[in-house]
N, CA and C atoms as a LAMMPS dump frame, in Angstrom:
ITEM: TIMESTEP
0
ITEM: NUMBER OF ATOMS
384
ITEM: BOX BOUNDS ff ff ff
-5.0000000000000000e+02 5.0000000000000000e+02
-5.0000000000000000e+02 5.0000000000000000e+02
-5.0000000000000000e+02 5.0000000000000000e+02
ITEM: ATOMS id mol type element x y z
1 1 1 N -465.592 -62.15 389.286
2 1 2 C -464.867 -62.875 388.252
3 1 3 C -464.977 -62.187 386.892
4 2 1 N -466.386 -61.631 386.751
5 2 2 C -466.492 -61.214 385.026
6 2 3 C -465.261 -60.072 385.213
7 3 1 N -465.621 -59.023 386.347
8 3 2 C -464.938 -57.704 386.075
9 3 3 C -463.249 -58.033 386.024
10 4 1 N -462.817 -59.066 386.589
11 4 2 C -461.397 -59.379 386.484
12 4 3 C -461.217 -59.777 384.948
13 5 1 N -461.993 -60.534 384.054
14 5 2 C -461.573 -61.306 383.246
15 5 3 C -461.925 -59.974 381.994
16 6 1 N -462.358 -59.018 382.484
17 6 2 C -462.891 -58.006 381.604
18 6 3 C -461.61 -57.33 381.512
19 7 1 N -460.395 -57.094 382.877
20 7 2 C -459.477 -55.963 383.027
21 7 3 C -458.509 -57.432 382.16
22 8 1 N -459.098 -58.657 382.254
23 8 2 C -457.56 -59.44 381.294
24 8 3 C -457.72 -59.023 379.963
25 9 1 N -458.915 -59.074 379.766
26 9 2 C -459.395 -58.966 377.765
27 9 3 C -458.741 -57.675 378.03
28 10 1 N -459.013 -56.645 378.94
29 10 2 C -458.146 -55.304 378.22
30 10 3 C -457.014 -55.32 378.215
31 11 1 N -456.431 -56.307 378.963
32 11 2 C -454.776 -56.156 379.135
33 11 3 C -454.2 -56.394 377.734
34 12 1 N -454.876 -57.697 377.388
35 12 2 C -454.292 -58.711 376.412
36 12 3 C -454.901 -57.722 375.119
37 13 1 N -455.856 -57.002 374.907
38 13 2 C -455.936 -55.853 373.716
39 13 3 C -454.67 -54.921 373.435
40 14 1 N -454.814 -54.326 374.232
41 14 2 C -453.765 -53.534 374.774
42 14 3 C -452.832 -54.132 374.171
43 15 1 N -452.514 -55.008 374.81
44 15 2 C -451.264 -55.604 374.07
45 15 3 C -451.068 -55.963 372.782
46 16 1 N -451.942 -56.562 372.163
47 16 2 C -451.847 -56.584 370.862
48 16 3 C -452.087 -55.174 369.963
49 17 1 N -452.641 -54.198 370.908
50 17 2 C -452.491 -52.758 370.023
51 17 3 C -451.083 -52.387 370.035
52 18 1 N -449.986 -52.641 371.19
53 18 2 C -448.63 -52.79 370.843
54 18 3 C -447.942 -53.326 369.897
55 19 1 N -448.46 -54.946 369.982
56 19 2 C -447.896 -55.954 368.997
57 19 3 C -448.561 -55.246 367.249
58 20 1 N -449.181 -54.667 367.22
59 20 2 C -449.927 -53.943 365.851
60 20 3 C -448.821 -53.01 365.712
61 21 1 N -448.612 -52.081 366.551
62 21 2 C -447.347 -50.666 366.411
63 21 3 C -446.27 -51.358 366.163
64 22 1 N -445.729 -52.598 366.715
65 22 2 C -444.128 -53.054 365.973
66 22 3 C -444.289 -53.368 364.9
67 23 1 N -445.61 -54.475 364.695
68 23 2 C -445.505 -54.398 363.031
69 23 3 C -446.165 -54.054 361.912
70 24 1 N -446.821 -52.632 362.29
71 24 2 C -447.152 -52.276 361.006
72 24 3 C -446.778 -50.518 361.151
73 25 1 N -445.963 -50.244 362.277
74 25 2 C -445.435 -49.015 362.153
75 25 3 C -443.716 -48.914 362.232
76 26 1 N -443.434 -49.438 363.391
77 26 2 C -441.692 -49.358 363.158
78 26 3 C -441.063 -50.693 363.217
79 27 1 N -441.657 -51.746 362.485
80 27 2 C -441.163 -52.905 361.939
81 27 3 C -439.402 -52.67 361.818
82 28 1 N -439.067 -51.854 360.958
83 28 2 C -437.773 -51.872 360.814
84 28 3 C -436.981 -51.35 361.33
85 29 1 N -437.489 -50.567 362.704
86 29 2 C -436.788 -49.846 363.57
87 29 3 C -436.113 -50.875 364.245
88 30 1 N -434.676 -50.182 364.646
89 30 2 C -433.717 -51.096 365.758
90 30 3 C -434.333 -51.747 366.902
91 31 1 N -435.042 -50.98 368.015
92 31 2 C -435.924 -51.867 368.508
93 31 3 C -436.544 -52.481 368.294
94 32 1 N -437.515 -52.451 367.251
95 32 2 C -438.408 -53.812 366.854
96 32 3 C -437.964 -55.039 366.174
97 33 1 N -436.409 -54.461 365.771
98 33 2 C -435.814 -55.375 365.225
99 33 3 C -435.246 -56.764 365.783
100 34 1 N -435.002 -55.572 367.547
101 34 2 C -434.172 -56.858 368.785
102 34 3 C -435.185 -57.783 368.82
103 35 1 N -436.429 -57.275 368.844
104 35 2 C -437.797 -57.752 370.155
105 35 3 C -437.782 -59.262 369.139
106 36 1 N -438.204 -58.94 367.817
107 36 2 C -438.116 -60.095 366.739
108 36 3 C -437.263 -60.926 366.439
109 37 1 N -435.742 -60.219 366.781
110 37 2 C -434.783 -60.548 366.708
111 37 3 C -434.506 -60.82 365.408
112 38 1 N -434.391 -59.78 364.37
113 38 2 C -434.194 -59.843 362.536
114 38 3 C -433.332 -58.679 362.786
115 39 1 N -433.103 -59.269 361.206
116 39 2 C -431.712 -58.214 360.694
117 39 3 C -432.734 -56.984 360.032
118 40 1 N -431.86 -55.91 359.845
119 40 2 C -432.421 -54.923 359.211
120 40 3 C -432.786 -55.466 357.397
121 41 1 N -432.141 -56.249 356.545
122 41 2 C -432.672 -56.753 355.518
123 41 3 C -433.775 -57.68 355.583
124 42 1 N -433.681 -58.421 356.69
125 42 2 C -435.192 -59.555 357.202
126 42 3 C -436.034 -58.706 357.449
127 43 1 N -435.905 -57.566 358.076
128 43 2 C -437.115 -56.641 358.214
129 43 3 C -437.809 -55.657 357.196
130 44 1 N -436.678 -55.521 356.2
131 44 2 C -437.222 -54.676 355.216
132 44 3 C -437.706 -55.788 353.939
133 45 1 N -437.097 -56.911 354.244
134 45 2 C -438.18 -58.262 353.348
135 45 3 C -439.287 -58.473 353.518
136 46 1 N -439.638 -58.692 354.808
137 46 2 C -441.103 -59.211 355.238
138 46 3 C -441.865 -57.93 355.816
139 47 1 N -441.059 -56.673 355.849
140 47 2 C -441.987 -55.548 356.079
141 47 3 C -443.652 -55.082 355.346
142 48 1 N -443.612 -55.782 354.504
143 48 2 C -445.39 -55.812 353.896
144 48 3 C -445.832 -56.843 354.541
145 49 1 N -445.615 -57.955 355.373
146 49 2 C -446.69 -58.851 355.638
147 49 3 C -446.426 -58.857 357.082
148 50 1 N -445.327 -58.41 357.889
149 50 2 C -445.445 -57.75 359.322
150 50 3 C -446.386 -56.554 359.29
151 51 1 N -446.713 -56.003 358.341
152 51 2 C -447.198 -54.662 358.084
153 51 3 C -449.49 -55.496 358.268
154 52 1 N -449.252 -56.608 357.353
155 52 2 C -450.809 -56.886 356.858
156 52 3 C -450.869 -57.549 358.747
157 53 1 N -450.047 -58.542 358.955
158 53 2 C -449.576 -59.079 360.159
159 53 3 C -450.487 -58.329 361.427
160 54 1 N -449.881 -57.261 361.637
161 54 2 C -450.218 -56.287 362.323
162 54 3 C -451.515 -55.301 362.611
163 55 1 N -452.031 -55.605 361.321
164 55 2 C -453.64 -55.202 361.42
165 55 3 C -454.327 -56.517 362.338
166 56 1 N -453.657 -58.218 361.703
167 56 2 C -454.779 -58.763 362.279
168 56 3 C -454.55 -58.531 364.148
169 57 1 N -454.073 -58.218 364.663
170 57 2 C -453.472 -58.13 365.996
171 57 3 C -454.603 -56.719 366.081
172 58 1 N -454.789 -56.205 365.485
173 58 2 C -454.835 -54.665 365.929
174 58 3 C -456.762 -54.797 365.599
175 59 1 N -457.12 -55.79 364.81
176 59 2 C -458.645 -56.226 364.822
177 59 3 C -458.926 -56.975 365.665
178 60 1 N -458.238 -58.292 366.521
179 60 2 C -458.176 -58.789 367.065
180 60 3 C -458.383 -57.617 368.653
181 61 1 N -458.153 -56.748 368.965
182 61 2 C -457.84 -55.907 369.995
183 61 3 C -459.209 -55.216 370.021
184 62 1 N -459.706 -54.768 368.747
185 62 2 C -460.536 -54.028 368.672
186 62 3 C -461.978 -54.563 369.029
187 63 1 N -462.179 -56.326 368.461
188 63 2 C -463.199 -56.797 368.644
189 63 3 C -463.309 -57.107 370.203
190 64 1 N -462.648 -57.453 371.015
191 64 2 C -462.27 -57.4 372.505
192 64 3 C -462.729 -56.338 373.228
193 65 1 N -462.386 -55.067 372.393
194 65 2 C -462.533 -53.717 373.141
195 65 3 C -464.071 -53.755 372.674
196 66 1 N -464.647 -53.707 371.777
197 66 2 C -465.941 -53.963 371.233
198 66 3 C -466.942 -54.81 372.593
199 67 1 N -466.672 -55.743 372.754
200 67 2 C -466.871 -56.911 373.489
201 67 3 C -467.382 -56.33 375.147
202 68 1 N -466.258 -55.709 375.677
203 68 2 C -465.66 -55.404 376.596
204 68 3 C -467.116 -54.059 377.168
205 69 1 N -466.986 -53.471 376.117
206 69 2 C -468.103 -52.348 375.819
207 69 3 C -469.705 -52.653 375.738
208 70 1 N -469.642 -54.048 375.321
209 70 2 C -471.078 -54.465 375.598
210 70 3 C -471.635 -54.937 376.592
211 71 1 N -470.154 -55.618 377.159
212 71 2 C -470.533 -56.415 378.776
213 71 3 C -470.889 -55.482 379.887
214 72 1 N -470.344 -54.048 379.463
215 72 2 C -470.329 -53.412 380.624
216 72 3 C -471.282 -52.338 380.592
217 73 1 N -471.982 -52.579 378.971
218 73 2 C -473.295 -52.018 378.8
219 73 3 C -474.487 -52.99 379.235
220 74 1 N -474.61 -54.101 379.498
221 74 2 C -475.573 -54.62 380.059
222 74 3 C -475.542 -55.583 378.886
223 75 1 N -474.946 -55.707 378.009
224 75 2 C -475.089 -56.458 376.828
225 75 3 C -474.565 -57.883 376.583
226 76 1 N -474.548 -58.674 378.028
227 76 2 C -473.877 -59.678 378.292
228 76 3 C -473.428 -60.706 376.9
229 77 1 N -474.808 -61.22 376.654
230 77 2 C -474.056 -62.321 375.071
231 77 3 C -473.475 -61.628 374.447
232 78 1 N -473.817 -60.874 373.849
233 78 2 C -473.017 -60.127 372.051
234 78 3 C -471.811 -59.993 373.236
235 79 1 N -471.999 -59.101 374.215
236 79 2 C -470.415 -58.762 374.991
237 79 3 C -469.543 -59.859 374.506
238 80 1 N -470.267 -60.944 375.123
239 80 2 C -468.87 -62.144 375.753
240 80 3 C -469.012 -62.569 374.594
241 81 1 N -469.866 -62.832 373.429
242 81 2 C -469.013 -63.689 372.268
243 81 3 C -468.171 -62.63 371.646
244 82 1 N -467.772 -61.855 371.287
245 82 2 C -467.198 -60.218 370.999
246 82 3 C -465.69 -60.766 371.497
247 83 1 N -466.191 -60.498 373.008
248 83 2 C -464.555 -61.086 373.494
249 83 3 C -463.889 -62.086 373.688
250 84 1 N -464.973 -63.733 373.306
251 84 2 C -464.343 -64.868 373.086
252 84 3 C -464.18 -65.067 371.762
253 85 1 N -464.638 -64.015 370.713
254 85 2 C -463.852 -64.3 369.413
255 85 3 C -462.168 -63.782 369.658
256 86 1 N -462.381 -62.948 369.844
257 86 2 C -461.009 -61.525 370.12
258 86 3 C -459.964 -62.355 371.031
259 87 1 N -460.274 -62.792 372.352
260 87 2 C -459.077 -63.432 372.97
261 87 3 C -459.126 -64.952 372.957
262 88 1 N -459.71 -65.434 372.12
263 88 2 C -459.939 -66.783 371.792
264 88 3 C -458.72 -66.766 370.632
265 89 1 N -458.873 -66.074 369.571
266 89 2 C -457.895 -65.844 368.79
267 89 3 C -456.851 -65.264 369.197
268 90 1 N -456.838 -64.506 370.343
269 90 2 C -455.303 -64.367 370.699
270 90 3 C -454.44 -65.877 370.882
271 91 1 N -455.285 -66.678 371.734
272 91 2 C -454.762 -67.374 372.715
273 91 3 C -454.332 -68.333 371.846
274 92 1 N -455.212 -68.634 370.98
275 92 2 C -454.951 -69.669 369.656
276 92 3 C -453.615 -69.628 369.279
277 93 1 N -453.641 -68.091 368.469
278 93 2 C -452.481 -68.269 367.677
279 93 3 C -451.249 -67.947 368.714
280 94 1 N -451.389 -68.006 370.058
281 94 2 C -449.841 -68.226 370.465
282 94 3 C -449.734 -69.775 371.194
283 95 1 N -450.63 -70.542 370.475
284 95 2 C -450.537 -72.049 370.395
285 95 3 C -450.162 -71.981 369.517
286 96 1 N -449.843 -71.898 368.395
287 96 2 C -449.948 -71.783 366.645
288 96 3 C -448.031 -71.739 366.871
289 97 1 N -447.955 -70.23 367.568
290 97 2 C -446.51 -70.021 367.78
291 97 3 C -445.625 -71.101 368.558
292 98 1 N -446.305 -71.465 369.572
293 98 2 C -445.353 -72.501 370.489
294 98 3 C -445.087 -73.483 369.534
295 99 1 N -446.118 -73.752 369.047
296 99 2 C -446.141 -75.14 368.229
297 99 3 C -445.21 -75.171 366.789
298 100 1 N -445.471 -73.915 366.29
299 100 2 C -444.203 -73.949 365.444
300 100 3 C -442.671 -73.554 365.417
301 101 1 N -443.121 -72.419 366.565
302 101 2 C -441.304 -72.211 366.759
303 101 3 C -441.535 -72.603 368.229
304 102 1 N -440.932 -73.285 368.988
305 102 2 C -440.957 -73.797 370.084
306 102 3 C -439.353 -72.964 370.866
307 103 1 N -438.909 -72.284 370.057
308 103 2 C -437.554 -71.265 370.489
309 103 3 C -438.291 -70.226 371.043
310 104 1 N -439.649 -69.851 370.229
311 104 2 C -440.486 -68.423 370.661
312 104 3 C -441.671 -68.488 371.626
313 105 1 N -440.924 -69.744 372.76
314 105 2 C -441.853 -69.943 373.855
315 105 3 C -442.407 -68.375 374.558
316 106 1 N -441.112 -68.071 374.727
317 106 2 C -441.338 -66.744 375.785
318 106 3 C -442.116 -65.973 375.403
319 107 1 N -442.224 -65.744 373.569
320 107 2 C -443.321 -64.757 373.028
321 107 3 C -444.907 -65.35 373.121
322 108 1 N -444.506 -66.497 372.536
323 108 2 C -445.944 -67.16 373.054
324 108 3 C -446.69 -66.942 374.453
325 109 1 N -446.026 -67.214 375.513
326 109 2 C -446.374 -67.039 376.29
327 109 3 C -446.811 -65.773 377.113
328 110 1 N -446.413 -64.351 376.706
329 110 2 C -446.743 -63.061 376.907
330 110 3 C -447.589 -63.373 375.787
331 111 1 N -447.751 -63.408 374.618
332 111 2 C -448.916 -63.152 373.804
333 111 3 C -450.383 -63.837 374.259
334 112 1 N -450.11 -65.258 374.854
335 112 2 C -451.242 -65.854 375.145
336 112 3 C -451.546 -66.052 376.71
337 113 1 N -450.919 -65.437 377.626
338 113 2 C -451.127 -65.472 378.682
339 113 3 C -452.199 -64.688 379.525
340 114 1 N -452.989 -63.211 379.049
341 114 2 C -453.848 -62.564 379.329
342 114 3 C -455.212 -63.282 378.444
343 115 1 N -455.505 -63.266 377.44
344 115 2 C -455.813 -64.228 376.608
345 115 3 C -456.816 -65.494 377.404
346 116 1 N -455.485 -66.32 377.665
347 116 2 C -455.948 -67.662 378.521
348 116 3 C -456.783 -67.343 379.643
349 117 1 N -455.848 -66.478 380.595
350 117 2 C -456.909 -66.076 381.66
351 117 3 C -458.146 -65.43 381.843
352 118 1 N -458.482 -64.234 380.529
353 118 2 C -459.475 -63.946 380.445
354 118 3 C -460.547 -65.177 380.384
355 119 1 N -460.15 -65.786 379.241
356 119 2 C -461.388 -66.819 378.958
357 119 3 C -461.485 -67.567 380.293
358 120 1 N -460.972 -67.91 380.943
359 120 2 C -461.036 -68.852 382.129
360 120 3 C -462.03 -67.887 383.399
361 121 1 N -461.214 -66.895 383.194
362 121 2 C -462.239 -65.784 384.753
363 121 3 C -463.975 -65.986 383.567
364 122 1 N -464.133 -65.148 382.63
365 122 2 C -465.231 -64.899 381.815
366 122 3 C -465.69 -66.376 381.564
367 123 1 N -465.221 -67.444 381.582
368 123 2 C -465.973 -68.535 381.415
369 123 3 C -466.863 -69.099 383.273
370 124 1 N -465.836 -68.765 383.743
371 124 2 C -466.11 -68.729 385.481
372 124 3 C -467.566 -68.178 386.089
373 125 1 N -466.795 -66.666 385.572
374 125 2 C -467.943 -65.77 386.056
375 125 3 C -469.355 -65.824 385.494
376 126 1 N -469.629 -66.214 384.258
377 126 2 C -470.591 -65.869 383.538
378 126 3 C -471.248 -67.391 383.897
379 127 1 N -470.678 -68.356 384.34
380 127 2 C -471.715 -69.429 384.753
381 127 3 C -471.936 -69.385 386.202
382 128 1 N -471.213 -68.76 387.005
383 128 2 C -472.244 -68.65 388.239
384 128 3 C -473.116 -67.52 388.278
């Protein structure tokens, strides 16, 4: 169970090291524009705070990968709180999203779906 919920925390990093590259590197590119679905002036408006946006995704990834690195150093606590800060806060804020745009189910749900499952295998594994 841990080693599964270890390959979710990396999935769901991973992913937010993506979600970091749309918005704090080609925010205003045509593709990142569809994925968001903004105009090229919506993107060059909010391009400084898709930009700040995008770090927290990309710290969020890092403390996970951090995490991830301790569990598999023998470093079980620091590991797993490491990676229940990291995909705890993923999972959060794509509650945050459903709940406010309820149109951006589908994103929510790729954002918080590795996320959820990690914590569930890593909550599993680590009590038997």
């Amino acid at each position: 169970m841990i080693t599964a919920g270890l390959i979710c925390a990396a999935l769901a990093a991973v992913l937010h090291v993506y979600i970091f590259t749309m918005e704090s590197l080609t925010w205003t590119s045509a593709r990142t524009r569809a994925t968001f679905g903004t105009t090229a002036q919506e993107a060059e408006t909010t391009k400084l705070l898709a930009f700040n946006q995008g770090f927290y995704n990309l710290f969020l990834a890092i403390v996970s990968g951090i995490g991830i690195v301790g569990v598999a150093l023998g470093h079980d606590a620091v590991g797993a709180a490491l990676i229940f800060a990291g995909v705890g806060s993923m999972a959060l804020a794509a509650v945050v999203l459903l709940v406010s745009s309820p149109d951006k189910a589908r994103a929510a749900l790729t954002q918080g779906t590795f996320p959820v499952i990690a914590i569930v295998l890593l909550v599993l594994g680590l009590l038997s």
